[in-house]
N, CA and C atoms as an extended XYZ file, in Angstrom:
507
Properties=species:S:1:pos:R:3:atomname:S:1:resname:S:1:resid:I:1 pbc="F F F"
N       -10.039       18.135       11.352 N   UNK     1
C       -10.891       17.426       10.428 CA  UNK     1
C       -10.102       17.056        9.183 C   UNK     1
N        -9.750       15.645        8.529 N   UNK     2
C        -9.400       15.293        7.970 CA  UNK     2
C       -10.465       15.670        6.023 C   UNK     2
N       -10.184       16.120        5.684 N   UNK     3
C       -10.829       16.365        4.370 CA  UNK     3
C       -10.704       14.738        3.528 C   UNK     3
N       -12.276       14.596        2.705 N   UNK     4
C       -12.574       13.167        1.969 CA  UNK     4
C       -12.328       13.729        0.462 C   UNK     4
N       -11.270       13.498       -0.038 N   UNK     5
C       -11.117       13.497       -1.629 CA  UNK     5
C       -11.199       12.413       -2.454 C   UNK     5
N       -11.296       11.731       -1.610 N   UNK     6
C       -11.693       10.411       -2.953 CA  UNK     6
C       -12.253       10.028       -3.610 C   UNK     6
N       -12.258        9.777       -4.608 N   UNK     7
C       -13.195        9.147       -6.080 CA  UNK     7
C       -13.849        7.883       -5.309 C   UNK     7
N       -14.778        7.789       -4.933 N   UNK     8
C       -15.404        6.325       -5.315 CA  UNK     8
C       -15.614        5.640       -6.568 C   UNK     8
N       -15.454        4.308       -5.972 N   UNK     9
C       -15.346        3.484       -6.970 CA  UNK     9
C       -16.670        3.349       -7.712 C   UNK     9
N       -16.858        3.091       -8.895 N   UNK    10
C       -18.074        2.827       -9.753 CA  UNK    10
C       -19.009        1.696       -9.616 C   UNK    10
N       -20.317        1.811       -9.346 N   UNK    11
C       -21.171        1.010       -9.077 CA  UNK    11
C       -21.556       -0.402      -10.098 C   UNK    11
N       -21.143        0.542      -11.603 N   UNK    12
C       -21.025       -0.764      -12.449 CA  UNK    12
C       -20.063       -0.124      -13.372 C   UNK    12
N       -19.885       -1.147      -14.497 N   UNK    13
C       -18.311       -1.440      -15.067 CA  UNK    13
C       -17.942       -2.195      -15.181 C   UNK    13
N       -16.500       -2.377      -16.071 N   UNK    14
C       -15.794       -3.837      -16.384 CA  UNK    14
C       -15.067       -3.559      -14.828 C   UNK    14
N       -14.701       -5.420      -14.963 N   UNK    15
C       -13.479       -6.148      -14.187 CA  UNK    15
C       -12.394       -4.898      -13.903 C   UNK    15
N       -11.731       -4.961      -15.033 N   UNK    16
C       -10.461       -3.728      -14.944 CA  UNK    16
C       -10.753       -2.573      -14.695 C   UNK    16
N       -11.959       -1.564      -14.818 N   UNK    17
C       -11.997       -0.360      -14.361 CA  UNK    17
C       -12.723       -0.594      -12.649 C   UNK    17
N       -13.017       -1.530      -12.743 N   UNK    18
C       -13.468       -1.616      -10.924 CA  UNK    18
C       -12.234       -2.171      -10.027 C   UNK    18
N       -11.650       -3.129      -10.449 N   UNK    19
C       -10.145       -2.775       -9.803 CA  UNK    19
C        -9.317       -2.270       -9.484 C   UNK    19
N        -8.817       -1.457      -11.265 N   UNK    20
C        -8.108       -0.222      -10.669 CA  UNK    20
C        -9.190        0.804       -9.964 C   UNK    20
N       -10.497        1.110       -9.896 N   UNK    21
C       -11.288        2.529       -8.882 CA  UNK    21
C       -11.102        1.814       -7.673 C   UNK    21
N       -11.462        0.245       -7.072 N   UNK    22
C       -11.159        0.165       -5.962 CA  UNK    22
C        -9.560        0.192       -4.803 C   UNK    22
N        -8.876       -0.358       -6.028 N   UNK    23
C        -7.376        0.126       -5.601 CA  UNK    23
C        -6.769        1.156       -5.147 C   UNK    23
N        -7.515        2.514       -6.150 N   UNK    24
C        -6.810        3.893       -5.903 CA  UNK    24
C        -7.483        4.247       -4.727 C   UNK    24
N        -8.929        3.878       -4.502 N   UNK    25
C       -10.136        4.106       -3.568 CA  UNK    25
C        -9.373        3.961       -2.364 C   UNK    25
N        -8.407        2.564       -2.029 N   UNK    26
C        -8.107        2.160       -1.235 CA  UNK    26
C        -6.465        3.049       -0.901 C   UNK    26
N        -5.816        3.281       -1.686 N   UNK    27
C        -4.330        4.136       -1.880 CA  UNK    27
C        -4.943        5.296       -1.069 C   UNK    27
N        -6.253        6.335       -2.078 N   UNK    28
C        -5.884        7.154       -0.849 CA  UNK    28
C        -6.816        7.318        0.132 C   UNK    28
N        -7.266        6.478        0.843 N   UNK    29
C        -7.752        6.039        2.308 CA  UNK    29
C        -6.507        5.884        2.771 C   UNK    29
N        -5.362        5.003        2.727 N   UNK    30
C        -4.061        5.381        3.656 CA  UNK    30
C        -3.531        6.553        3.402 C   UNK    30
N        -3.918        7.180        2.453 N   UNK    31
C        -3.508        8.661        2.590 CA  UNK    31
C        -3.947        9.367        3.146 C   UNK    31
N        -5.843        9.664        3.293 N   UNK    32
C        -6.034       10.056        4.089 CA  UNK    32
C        -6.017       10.162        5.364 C   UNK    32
N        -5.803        8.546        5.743 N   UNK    33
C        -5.411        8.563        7.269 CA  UNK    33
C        -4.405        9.085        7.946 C   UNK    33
N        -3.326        9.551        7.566 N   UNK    34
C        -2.204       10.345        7.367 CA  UNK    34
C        -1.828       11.863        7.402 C   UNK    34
N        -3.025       12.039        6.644 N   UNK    35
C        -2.885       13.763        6.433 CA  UNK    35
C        -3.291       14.389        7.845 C   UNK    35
N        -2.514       15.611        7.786 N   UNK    36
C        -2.358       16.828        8.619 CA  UNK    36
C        -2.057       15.868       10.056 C   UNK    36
N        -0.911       14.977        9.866 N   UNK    37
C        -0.121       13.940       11.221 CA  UNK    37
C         1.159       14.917       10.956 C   UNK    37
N         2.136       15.386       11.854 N   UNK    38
C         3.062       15.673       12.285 CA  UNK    38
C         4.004       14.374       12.000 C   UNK    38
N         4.939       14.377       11.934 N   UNK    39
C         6.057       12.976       11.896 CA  UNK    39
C         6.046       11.996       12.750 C   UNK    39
N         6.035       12.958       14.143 N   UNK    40
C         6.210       11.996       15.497 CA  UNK    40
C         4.954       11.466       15.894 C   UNK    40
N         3.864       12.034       15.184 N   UNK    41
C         2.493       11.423       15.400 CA  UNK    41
C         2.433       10.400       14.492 C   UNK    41
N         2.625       10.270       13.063 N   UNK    42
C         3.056        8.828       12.010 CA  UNK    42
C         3.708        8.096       12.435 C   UNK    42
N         4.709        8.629       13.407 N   UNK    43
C         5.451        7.358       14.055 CA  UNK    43
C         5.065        6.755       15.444 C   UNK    43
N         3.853        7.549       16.073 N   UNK    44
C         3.115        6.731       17.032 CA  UNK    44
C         2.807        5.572       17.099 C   UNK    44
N         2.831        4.443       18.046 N   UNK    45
C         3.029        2.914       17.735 CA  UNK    45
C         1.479        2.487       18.559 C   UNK    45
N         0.936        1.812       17.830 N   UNK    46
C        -0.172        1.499       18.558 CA  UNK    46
C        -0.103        0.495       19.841 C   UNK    46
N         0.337       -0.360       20.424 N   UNK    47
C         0.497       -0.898       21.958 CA  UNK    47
C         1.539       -1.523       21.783 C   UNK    47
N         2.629       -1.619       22.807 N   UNK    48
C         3.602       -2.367       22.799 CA  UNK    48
C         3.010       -4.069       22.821 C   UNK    48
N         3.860       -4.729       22.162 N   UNK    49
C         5.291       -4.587       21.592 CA  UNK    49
C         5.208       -4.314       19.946 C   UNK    49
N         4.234       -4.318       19.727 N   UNK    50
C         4.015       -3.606       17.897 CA  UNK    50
C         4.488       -2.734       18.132 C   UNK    50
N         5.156       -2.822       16.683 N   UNK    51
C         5.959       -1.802       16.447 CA  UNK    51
C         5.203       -1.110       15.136 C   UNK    51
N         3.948       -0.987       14.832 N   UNK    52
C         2.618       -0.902       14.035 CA  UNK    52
C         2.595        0.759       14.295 C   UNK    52
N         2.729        1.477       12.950 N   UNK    53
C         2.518        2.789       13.174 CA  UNK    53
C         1.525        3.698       11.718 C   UNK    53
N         1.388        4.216       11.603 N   UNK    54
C         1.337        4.792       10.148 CA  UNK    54
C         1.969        5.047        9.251 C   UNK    54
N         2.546        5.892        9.479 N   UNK    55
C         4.233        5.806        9.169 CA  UNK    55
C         4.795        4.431        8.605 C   UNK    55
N         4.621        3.669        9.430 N   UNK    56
C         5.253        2.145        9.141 CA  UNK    56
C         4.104        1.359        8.014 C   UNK    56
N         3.009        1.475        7.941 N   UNK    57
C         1.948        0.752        6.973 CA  UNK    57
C         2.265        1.352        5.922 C   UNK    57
N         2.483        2.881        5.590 N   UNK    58
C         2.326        3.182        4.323 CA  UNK    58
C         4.293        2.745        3.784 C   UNK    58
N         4.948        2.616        4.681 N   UNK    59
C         6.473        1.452        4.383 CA  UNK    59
C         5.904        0.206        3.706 C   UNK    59
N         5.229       -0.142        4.354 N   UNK    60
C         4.992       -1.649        4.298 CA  UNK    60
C         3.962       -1.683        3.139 C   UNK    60
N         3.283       -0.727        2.706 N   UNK    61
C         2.448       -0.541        1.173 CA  UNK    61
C         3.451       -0.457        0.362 C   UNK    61
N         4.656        0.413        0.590 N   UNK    62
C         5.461        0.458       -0.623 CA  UNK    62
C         6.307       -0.855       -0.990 C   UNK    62
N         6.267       -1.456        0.070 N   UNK    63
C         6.734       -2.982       -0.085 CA  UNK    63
C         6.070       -3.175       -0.620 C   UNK    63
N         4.394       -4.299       -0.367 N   UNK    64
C         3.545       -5.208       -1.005 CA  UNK    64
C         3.543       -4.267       -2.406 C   UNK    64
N         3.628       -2.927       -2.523 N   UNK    65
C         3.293       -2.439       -4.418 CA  UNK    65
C         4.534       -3.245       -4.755 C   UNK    65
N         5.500       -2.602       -4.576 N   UNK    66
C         6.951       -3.770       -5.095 CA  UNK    66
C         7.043       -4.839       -5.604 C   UNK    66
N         6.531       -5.734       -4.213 N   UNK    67
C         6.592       -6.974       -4.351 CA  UNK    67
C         6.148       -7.492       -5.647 C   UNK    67
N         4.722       -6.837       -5.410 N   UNK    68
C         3.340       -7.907       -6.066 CA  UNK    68
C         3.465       -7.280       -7.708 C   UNK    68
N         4.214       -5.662       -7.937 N   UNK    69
C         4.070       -5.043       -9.700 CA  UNK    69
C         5.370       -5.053       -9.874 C   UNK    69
N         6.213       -4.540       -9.467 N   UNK    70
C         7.658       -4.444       -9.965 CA  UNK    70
C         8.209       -5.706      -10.035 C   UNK    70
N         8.240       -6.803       -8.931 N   UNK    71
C         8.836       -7.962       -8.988 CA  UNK    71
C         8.291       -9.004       -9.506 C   UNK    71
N         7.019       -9.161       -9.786 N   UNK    72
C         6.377       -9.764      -10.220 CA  UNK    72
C         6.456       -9.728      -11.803 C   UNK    72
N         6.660       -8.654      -12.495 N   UNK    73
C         6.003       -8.225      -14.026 CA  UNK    73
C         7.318       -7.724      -14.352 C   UNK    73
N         8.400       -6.878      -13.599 N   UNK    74
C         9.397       -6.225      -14.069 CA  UNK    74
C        10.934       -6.951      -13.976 C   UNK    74
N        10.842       -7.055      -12.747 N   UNK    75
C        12.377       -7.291      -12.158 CA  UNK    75
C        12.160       -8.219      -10.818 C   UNK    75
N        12.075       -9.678      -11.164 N   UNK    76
C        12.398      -10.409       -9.930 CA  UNK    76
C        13.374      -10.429       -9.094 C   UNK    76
N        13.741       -9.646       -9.318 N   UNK    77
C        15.499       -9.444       -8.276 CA  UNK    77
C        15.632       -7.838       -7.979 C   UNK    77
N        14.508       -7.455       -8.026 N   UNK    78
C        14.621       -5.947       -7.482 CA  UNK    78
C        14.649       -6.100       -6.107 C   UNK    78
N        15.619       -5.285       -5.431 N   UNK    79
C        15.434       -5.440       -3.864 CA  UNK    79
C        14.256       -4.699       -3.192 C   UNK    79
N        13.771       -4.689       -2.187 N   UNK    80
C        12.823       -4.388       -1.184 CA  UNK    80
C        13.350       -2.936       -1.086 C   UNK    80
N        12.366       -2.015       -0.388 N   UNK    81
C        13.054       -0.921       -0.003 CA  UNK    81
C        13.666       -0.461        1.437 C   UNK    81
N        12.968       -1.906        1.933 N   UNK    82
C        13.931       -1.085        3.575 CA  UNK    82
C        14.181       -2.538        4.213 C   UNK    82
N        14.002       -3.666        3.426 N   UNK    83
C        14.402       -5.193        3.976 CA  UNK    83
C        15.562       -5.946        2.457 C   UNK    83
N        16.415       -6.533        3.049 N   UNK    84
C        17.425       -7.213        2.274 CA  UNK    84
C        16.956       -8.715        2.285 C   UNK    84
N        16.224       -9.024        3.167 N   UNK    85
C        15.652      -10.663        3.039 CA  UNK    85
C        14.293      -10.811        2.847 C   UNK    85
N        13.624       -9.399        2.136 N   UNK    86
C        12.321       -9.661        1.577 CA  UNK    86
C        11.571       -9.814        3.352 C   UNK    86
N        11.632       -9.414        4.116 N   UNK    87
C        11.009       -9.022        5.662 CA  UNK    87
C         9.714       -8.033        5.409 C   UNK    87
N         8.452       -8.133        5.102 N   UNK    88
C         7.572       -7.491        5.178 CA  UNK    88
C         7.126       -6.561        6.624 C   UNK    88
N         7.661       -7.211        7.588 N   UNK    89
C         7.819       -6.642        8.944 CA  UNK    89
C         8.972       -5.920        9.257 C   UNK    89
N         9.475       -5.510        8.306 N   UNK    90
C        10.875       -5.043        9.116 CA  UNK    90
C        10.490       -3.089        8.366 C   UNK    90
N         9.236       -2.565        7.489 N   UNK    91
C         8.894       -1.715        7.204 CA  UNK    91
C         8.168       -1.050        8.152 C   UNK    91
N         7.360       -2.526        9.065 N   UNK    92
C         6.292       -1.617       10.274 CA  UNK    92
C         7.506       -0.463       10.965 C   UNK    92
N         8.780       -0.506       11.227 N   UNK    93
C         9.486        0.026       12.581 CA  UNK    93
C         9.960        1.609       11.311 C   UNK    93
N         9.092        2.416       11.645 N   UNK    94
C         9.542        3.361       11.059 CA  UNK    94
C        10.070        4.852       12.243 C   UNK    94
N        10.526        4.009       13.407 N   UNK    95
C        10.979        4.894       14.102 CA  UNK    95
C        12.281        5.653       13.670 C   UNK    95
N        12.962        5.763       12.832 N   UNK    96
C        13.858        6.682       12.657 CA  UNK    96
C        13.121        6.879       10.855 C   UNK    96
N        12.209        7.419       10.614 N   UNK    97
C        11.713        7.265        9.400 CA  UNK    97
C        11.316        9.103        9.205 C   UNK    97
N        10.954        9.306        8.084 N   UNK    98
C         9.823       10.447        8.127 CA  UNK    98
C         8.552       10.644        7.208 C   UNK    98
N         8.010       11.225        7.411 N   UNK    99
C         6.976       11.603        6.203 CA  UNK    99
C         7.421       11.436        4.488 C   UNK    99
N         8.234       12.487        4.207 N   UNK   100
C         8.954       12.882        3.380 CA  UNK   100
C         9.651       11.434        2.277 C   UNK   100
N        10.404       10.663        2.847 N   UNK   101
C        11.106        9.143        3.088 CA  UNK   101
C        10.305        8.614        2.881 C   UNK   101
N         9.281        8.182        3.394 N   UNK   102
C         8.101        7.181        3.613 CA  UNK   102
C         7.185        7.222        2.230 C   UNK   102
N         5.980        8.543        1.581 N   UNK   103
C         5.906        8.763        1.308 CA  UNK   103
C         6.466        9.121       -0.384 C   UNK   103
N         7.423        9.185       -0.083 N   UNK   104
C         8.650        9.179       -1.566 CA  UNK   104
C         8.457        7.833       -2.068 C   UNK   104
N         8.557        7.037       -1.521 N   UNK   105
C         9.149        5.957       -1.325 CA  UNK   105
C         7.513        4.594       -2.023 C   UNK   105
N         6.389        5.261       -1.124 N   UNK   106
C         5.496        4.534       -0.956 CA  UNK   106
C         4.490        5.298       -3.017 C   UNK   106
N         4.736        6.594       -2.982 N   UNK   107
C         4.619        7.473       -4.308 CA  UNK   107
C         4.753        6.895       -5.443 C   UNK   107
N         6.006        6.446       -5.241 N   UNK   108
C         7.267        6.134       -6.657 CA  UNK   108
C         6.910        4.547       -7.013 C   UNK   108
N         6.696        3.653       -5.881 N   UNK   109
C         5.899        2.705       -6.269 CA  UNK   109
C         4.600        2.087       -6.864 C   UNK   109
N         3.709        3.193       -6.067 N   UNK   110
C         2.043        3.178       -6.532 CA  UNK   110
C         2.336        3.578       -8.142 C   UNK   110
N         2.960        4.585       -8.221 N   UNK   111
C         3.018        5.524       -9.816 CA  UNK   111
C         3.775        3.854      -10.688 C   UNK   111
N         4.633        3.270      -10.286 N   UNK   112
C         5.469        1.978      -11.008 CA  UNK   112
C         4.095        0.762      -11.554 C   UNK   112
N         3.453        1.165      -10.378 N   UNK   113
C         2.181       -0.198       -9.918 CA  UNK   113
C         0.996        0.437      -10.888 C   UNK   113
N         0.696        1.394      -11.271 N   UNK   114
C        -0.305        1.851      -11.714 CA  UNK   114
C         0.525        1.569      -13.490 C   UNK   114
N         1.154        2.120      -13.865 N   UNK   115
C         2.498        2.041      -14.816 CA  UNK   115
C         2.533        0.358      -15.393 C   UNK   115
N         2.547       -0.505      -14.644 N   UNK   116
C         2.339       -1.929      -15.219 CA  UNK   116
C         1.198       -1.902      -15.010 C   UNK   116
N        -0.072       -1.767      -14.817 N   UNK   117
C        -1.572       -1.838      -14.795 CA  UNK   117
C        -1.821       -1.400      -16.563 C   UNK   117
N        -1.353       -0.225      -16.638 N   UNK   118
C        -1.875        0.830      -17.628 CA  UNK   118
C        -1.456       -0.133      -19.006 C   UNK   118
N         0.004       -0.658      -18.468 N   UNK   119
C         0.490       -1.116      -20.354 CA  UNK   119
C         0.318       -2.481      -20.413 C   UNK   119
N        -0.643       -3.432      -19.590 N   UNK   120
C        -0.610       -4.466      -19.693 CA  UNK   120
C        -2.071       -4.714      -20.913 C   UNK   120
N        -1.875       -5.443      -21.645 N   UNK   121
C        -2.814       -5.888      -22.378 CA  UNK   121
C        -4.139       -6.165      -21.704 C   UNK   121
N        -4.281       -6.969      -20.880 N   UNK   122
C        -5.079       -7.692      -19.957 CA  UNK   122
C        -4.459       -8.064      -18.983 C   UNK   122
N        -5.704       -8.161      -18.151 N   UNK   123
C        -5.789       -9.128      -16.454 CA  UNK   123
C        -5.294      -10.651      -16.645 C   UNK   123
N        -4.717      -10.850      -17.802 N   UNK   124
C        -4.338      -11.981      -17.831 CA  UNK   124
C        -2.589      -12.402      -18.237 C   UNK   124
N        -2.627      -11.196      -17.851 N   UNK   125
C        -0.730      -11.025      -17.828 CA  UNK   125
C        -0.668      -11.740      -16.797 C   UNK   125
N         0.586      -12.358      -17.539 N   UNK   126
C         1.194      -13.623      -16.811 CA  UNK   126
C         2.476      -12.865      -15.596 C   UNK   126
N         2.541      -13.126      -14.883 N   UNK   127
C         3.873      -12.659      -13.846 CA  UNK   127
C         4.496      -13.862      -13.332 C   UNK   127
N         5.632      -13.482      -12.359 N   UNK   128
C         6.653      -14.649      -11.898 CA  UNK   128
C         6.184      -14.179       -9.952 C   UNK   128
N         5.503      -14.820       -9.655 N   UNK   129
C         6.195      -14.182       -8.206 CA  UNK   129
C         6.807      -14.512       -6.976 C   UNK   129
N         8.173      -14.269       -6.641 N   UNK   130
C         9.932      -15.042       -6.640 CA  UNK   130
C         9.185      -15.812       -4.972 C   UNK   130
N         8.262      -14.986       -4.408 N   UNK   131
C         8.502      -15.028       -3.571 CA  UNK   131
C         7.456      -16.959       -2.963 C   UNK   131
N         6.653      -16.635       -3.472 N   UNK   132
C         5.838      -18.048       -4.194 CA  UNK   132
C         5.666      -18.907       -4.982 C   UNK   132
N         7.433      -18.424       -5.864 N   UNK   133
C         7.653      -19.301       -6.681 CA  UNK   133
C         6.736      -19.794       -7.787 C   UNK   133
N         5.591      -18.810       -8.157 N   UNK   134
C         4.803      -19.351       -8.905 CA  UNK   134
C         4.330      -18.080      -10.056 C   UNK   134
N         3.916      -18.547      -11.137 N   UNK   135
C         3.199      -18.045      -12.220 CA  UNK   135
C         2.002      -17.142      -11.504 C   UNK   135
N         1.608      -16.018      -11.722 N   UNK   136
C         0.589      -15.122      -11.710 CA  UNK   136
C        -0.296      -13.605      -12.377 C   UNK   136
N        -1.228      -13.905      -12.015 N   UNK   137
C        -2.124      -12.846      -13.408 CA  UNK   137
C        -2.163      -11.691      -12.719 C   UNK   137
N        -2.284      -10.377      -13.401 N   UNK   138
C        -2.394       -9.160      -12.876 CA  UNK   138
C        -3.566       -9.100      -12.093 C   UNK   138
N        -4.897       -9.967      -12.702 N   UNK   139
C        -6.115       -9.792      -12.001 CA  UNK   139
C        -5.669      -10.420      -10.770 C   UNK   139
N        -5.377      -11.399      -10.467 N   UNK   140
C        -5.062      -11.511       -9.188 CA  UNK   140
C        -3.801      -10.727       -8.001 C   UNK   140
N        -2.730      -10.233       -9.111 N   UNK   141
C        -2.171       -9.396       -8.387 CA  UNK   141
C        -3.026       -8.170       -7.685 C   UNK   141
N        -3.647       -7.712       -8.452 N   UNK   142
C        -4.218       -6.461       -8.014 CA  UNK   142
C        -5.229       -6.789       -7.154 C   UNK   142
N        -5.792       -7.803       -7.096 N   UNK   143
C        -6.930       -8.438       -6.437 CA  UNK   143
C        -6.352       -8.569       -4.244 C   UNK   143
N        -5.144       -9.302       -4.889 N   UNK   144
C        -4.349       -9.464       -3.659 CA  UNK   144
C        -3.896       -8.214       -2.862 C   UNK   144
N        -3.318       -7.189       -4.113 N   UNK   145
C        -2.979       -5.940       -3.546 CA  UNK   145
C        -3.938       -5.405       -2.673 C   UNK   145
N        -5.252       -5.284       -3.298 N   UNK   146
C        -6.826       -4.363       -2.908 CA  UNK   146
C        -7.023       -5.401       -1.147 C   UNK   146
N        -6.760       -6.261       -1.083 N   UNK   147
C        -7.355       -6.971        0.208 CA  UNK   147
C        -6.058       -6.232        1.486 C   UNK   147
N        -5.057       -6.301        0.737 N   UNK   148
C        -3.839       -6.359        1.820 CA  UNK   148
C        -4.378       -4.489        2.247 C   UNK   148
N        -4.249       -3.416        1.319 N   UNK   149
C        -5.076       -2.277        1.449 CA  UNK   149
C        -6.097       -2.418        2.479 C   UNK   149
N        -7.190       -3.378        2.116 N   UNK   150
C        -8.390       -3.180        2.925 CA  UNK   150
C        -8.276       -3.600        4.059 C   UNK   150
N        -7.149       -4.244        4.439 N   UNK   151
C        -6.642       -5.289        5.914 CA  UNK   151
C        -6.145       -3.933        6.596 C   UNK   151
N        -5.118       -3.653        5.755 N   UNK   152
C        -4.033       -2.347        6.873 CA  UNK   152
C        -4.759       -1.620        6.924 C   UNK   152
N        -5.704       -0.597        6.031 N   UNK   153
C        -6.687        0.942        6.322 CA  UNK   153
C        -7.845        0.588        7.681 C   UNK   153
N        -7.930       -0.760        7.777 N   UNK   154
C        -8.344       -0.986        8.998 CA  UNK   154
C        -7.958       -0.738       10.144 C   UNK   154
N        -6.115       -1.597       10.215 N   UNK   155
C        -5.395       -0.608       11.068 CA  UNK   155
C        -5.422        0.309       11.177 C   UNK   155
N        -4.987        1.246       10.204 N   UNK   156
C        -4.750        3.114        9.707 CA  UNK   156
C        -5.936        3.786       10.631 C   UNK   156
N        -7.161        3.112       10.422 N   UNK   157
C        -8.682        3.492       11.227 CA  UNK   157
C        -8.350        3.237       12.362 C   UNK   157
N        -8.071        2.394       13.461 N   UNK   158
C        -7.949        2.444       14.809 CA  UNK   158
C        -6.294        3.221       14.967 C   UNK   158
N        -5.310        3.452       14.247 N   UNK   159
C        -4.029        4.096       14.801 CA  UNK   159
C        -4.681        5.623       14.934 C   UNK   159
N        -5.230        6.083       13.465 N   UNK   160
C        -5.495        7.458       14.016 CA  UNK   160
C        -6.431        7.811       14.845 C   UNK   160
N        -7.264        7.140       15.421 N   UNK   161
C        -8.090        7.350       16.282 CA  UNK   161
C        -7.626        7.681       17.346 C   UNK   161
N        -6.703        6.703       17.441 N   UNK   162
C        -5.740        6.681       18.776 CA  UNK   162
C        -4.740        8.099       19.250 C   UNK   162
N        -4.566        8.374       17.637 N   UNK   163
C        -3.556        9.640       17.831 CA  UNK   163
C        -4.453       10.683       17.962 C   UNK   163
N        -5.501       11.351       17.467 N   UNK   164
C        -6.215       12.389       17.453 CA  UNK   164
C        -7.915       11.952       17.533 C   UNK   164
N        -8.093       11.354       17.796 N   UNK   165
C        -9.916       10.838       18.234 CA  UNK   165
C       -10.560       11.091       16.113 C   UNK   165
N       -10.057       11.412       15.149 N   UNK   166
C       -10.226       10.941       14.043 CA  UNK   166
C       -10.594        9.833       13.630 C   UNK   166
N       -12.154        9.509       13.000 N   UNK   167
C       -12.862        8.247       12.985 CA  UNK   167
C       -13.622        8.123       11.729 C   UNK   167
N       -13.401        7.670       11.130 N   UNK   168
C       -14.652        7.545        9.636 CA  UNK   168
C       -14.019        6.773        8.226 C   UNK   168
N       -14.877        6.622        7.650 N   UNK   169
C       -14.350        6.693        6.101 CA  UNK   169
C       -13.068        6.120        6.181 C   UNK   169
């Protein structure tokens, strides 16, 4: 049995405190999907030829945090953490990966991503983002972030099912 620690998000509230509650809401739902997995079970692949694992989504979270807060607001030329040509797919293959790695990795970003949330004036911080070549606001960064979350924990919901019959929330 997977234990539910999460804060739900607030029923009412400003713009910015319902973003960031649905964001974190959403952070640790891939966390929870995760907990008490063994390594080689995170690195279970859901049907060939995906190479789609758990393990590999919460890679591929520490990418999109990257992308969308660090490169966007900090450092447009920060590299990726496990792609050199900006490959959002090249995080799913976390077969030689681990918990530990993954996790570190996916941590150090959310904490960076939360970190430009906290000191920005407003949702109306301007960003660069390299990869779209275009001008963008935190409200929509974070907006974008929260969907890409709610897309993969969908996955995360049918992988662990798959690995241990684990279903809910």
């Amino acid at each position: 049995m997977v234990s539910d620690d999460r804060v739900g998000p607030p029923v009412t509230g400003g713009e910015r405190d319902t973003l960031r509650a649905f964001l974190d809401y959403h952070r640790a739902t891939l966390a929870m999907k995760c907990e008490g997995l063994t390594d080689e079970e995170l690195r279970q692949r859901s049907m060939p030829p995906s190479t789609l694992s758990l393990l590999g989504l919460v890679r591929h979270m520490a990418e999109v945090e990257r992308a969308w807060f660090r490169r966007a607001f900090e450092d447009h030329d920060a590299p990726m953490v496990w792609s050199d040509t900006i490959d959002f797919q090249a995080a799913y293959d976390a077969s030689a990966s681990t918990r530990a790695e993954a996790f570190a990795a996916w941590e150090a970003e959310v904490a960076n991503s939360r970190r430009v949330e906290r000191e920005a004036a407003s949702l109306d911080l301007a960003g660069y983002q390299p990869r779209w070549g275009k001008e963008v606001s935190l409200r929509m960064v974070m907006t974008h972030v929260l969907l890409e979350y709610g897309r993969h924990n969908g996955h995360a919901d049918l992988l662990r099912e798959g690995i241990d019959g684990t279903v809910g929330a």
